[in-house]
MIMI-430924 format. One record per residue (C-alpha): x, y, z. Coordinates in pm, 1 decimal. Layout:
<recs>
X, Y, Z
...
</recs>
This chain:
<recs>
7803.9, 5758.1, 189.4
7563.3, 5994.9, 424.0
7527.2, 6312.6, 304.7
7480.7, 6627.9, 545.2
7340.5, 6975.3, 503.4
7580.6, 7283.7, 448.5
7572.7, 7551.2, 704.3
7369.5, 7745.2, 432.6
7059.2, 7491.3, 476.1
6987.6, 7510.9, 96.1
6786.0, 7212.6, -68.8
6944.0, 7334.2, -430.7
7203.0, 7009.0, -582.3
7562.9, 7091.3, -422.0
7400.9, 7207.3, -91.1
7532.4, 6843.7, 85.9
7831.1, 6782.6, 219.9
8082.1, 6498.4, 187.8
8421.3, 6333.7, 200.0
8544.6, 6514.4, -152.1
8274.3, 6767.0, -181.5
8528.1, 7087.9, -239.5
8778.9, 6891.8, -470.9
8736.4, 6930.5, -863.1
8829.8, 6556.6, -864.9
8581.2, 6319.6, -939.8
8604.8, 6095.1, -558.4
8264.0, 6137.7, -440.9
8179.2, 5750.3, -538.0
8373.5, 5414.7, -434.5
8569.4, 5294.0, -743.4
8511.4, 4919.3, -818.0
8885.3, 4898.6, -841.2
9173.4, 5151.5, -714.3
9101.7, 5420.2, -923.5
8784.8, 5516.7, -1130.9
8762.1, 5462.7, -1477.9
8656.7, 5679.1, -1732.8
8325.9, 5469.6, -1761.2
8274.5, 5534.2, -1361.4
8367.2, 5934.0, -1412.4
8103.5, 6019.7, -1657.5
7824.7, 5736.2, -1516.0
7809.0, 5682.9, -1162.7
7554.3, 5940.2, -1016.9
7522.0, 6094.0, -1329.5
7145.6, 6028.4, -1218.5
7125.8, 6191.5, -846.0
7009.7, 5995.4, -553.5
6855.9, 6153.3, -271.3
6962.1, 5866.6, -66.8
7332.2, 5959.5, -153.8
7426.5, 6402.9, -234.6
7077.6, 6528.9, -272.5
6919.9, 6681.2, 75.2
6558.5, 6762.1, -120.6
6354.2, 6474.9, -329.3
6443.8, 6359.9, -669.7
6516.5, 6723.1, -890.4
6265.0, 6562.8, -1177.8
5915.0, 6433.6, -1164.6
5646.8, 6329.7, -1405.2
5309.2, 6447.1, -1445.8
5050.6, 6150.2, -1376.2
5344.7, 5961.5, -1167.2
5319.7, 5822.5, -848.7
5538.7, 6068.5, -638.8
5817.6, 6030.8, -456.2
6038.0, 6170.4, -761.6
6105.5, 6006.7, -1139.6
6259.4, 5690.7, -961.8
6125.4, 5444.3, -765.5
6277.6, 5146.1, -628.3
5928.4, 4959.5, -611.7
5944.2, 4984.3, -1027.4
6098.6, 4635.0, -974.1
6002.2, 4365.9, -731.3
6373.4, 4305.6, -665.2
6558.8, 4455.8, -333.1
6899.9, 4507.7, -276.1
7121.0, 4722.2, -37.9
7298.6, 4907.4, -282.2
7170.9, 4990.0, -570.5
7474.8, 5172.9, -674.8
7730.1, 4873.2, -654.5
7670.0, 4783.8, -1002.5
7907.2, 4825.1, -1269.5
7853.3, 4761.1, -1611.5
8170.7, 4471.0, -1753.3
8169.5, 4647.9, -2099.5
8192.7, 5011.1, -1903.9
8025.4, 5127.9, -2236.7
7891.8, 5506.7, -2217.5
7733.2, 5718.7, -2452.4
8072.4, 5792.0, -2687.0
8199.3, 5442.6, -2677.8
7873.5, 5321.3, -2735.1
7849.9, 5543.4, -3085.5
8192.0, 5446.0, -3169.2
8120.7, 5070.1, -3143.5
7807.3, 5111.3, -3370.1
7931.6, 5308.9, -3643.6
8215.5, 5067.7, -3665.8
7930.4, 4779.2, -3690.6
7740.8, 4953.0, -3929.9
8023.1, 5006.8, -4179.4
8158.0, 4660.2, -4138.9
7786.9, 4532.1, -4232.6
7747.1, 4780.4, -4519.8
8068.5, 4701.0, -4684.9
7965.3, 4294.8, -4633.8
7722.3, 4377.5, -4847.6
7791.4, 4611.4, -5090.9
8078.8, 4425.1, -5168.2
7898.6, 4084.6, -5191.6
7625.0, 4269.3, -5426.8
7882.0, 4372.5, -5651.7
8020.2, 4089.0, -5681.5
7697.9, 3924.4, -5797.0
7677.8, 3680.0, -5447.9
7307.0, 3675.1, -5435.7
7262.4, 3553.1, -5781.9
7388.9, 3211.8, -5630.7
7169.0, 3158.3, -5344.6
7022.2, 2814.5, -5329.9
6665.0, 2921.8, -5461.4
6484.7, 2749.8, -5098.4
6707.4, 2962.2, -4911.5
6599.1, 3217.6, -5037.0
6260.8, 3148.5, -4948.5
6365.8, 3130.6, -4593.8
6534.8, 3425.7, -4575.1
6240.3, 3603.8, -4683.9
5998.8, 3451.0, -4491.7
6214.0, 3349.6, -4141.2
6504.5, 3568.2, -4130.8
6212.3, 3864.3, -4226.1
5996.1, 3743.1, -3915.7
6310.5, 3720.8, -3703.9
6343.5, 4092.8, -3704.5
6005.1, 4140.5, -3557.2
6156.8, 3939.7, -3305.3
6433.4, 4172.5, -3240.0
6216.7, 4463.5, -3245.3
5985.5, 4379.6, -2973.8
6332.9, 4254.9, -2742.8
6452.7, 4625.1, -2809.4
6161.8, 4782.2, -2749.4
6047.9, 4577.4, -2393.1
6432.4, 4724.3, -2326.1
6360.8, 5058.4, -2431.7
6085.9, 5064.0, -2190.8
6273.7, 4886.8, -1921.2
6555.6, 5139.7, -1889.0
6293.8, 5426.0, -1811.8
6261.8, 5285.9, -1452.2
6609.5, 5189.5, -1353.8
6730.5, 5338.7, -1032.1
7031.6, 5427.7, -1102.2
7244.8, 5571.0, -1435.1
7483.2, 5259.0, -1459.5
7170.7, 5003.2, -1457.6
7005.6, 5248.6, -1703.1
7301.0, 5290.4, -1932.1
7312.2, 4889.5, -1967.1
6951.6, 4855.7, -2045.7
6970.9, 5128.9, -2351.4
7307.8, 5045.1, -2494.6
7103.2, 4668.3, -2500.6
6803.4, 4786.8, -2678.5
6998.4, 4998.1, -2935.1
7187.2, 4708.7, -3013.2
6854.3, 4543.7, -3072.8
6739.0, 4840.6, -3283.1
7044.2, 4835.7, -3502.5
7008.7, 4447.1, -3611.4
6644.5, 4527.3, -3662.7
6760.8, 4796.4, -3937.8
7041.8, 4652.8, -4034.5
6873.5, 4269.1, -4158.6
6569.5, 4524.5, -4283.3
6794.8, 4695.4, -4455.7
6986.7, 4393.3, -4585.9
6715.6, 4206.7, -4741.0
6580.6, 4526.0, -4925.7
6887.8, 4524.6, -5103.7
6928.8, 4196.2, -5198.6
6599.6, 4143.7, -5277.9
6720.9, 4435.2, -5596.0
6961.1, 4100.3, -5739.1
6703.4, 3856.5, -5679.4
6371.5, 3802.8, -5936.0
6063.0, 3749.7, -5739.1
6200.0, 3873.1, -5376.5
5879.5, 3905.8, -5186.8
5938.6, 4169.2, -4916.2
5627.7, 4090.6, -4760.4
5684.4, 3738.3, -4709.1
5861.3, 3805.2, -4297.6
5575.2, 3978.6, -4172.7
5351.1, 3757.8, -4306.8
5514.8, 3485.0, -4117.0
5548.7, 3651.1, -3785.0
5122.4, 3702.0, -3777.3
4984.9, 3407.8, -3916.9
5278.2, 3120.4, -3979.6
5258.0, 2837.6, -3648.5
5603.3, 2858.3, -3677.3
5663.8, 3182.5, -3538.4
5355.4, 3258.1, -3302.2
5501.9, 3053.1, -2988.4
5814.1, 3311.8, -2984.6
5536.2, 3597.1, -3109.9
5370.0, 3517.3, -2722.3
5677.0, 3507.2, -2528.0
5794.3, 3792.0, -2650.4
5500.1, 3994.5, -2621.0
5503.0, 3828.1, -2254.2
5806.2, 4034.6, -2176.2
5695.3, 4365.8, -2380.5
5385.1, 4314.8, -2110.1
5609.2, 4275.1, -1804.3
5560.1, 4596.7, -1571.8
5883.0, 4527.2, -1402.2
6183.9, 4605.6, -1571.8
6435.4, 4387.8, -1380.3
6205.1, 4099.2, -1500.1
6288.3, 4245.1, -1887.5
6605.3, 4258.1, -1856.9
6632.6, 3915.0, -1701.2
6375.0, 3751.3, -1894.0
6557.9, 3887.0, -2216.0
6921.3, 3793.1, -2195.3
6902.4, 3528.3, -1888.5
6608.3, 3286.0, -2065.2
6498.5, 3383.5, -2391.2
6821.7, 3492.3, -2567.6
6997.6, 3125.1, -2484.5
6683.1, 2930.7, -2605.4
6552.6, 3094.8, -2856.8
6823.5, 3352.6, -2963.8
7111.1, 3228.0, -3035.7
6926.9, 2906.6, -3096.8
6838.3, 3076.2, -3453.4
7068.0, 3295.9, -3485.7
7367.6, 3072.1, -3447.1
7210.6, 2715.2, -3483.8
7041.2, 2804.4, -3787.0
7136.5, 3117.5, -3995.0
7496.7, 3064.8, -3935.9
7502.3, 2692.5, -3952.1
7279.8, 2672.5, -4277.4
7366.0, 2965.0, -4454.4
7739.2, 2843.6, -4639.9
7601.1, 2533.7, -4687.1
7344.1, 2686.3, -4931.3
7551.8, 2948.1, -5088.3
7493.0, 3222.0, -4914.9
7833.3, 3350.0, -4780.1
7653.9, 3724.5, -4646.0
7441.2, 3639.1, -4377.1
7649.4, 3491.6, -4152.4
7826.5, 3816.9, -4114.8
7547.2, 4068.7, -4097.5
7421.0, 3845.3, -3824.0
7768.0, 3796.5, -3656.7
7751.9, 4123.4, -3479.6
7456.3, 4000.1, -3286.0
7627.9, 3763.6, -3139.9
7900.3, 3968.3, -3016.7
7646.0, 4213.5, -2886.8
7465.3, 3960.0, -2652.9
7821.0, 3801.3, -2468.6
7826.0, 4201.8, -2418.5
7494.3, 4244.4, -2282.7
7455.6, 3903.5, -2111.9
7786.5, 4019.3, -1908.7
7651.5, 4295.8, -1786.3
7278.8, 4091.8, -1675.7
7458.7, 3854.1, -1532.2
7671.0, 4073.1, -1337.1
7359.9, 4271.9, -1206.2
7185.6, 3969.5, -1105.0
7452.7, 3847.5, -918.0
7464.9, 4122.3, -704.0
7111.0, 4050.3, -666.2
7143.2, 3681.8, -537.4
7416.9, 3750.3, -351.7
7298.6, 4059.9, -149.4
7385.4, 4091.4, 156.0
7048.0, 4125.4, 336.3
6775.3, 4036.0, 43.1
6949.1, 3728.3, -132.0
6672.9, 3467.6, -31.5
6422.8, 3704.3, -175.4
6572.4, 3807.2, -476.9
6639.1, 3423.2, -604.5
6295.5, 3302.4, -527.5
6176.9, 3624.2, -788.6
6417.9, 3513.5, -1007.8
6362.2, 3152.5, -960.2
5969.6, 3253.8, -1075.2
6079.0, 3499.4, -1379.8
6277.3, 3165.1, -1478.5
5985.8, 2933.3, -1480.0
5769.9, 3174.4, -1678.4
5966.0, 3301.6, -1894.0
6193.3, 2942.9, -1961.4
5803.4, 2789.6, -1996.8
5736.6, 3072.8, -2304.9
6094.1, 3009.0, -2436.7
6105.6, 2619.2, -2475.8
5741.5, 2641.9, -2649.5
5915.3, 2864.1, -2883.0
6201.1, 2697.4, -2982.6
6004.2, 2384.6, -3015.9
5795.4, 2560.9, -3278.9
6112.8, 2679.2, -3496.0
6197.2, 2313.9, -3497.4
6050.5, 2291.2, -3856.1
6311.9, 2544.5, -4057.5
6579.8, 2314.7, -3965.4
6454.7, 2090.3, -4234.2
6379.4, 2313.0, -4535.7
6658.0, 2390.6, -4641.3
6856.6, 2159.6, -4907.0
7173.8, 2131.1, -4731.0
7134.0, 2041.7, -4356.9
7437.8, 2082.7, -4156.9
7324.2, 2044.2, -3835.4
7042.3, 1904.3, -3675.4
6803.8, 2123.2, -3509.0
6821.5, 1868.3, -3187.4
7190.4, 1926.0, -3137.3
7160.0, 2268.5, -3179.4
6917.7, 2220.9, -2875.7
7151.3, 2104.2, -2666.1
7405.5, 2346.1, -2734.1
7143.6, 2607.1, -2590.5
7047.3, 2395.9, -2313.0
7424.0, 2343.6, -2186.2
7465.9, 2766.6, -2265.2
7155.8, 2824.8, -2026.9
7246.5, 2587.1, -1776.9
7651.2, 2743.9, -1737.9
7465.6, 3087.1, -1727.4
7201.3, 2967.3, -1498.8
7539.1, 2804.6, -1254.0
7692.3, 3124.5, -1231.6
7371.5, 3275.6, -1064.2
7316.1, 2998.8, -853.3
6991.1, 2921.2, -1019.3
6848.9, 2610.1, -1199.9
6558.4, 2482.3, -1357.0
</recs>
């Protein structure tokens, strides 16, 4: 929608003039269906646009930036026609978003309070304990760099709805981050010996863990946020992820008597089919755009081969936990392929492949 100057010739916000400009009715912005939802009314051009109401530059700017106003679209190497179109599939927003979490957090804490009182930890198969010290503690390293590469990433978006995606994605990160911190300090109170140490240890110096330690600092490195984004829930989430998350902690966990992880963990599952809806709705716009599809999939085809490169060296690494425990469920190869097939239907819906 063009915007035009008032009669008054101010540059002030509200100067422009457009279809809807005098009603008190938010129907300045083209629905995605017949009428807005309440996601749309309090998110789409939350953030002006120039391009779109605004008849002066950007209303905010940053000492030290580049000019041209706080957002630019060359923060990303990825063009499209409307930058606008997108709409987040969750339609979460900043009260929905708090609401979600606090119901998380109380489900997690009464997991394990209850599980403490009960005595649950006491009966932990004494090598699984081991590994939750030492693998489940490096894992949230993991999840701290993911939320803070997204953290970073949602500075630069171009418009609110991309933005709001990107941040409800890193707090999710954030939150698992406290809440397994936070879960092994208090088991470790029921357990003689617990070795809080033990996680970090791993993350700097065990082979294991330094593959994954260089693919995500890889994408914590990244200057473009679209590549983020996508490298995070389009490559590394799949194949290293959920390849841990669910192939190993929730697989392996029962099966040694531990009957609390696999909930605490559980949320984080939930959380990325949220936030890998949203990517892959984005990205799809981005393949499919009308005038700068061929470009956009030969970017994303190259975030895809260095990224998926970082990614498979990873999981190969982790391939060693699968056989520490004492009881083995599953095998760390059919896990694999689970996250193989996952990437490929995610991959099929963007039209991209490997």
């Amino acid at each position: 929608m063009v915007a035009t100057s008032s009669s008054v010739g101010s540059g002030a916000a509200g100067a422009a003039v457009f279809v809807g400009s005098k009603s008190r009715k938010y129907n300045y912005f083209e629905p995605r269906g017949k009428r807005a939802t309440h996601y749309e009314d309090v998110t789409v051009d939350v953030q002006p646009d120039p391009e779109r109401y605004l008849i002066q530059n950007w209303i905010i700017e940053f000492e030290g930036g580049k000019g041209g106003g706080a957002y630019r679209k060359d923060n990303t190497a990825a063009l499209s026609s409307n930058w606008h179109a997108f709409r987040a599939p969750d339609q979460e927003w900043e009260r929905t978003h708090y609401q979600r979490q606090a119901k998380i957090e109380t489900m997690v804490q009464s997991v394990i309070s209850n599980a403490r009182k009960a005595g649950a930890p006491a009966a932990f198969d004494k090598v699984w304990i081991k590994i939750l010290q030492k693998h489940l503690g490096a894992w949230k390293h993991a999840e701290f760099g993911l939320g803070t590469s997204l953290m970073q990433a949602q500075r630069y978006g171009y418009t609110q709805m991309i933005n709001n995606a990107t941040l409800t994605n890193s707090s999710y990160k954030m939150r698992l981050t406290q809440d397994i911190t936070l879960y092994l300090a208090e088991i470790g109170m029921d357990i003689e010996g617990w070795d809080d140490t033990l996680g970090k240890q791993a993350w700097l110096e065990d082979p294991i863990w330094q593959p994954c330690r260089e693919a995500i600092e890889t994408i914590m490195g990244c200057e473009d946020y679209l590549e983020q984004y996508f490298a995070i829930n389009i490559v590394f989430e799949p194949l290293v992820g959920e390849l841990f998350r669910s192939g190993f902690l929730m697989q392996a966990a029962a099966a040694n008597n531990d009957f609390i992880t696999p909930p605490v963990i559980s949320a984080a599952e939930a959380d990325y089919e949220r936030n890998l809806a949203n990517t892959i709705d984005l990205i799809y716009l981005l393949a499919n755009d009308e005038q700068h599809a061929a470009h956009n999939k030969a970017l994303f085809q190259s975030w895809l081969k260095k990224h998926g490169d970082l990614a498979d060296k990873a999981a190969a690494a982790l391939q060693p936990i699968w056989s520490q425990p004492h009881s083995k469920p599953v095998s760390f190869e059919d896990v694999k392929a689970v996250s193989q097939e996952r990437i490929g239907q995610i991959l099929g819906e963007l039209g991209l492949s490997r």
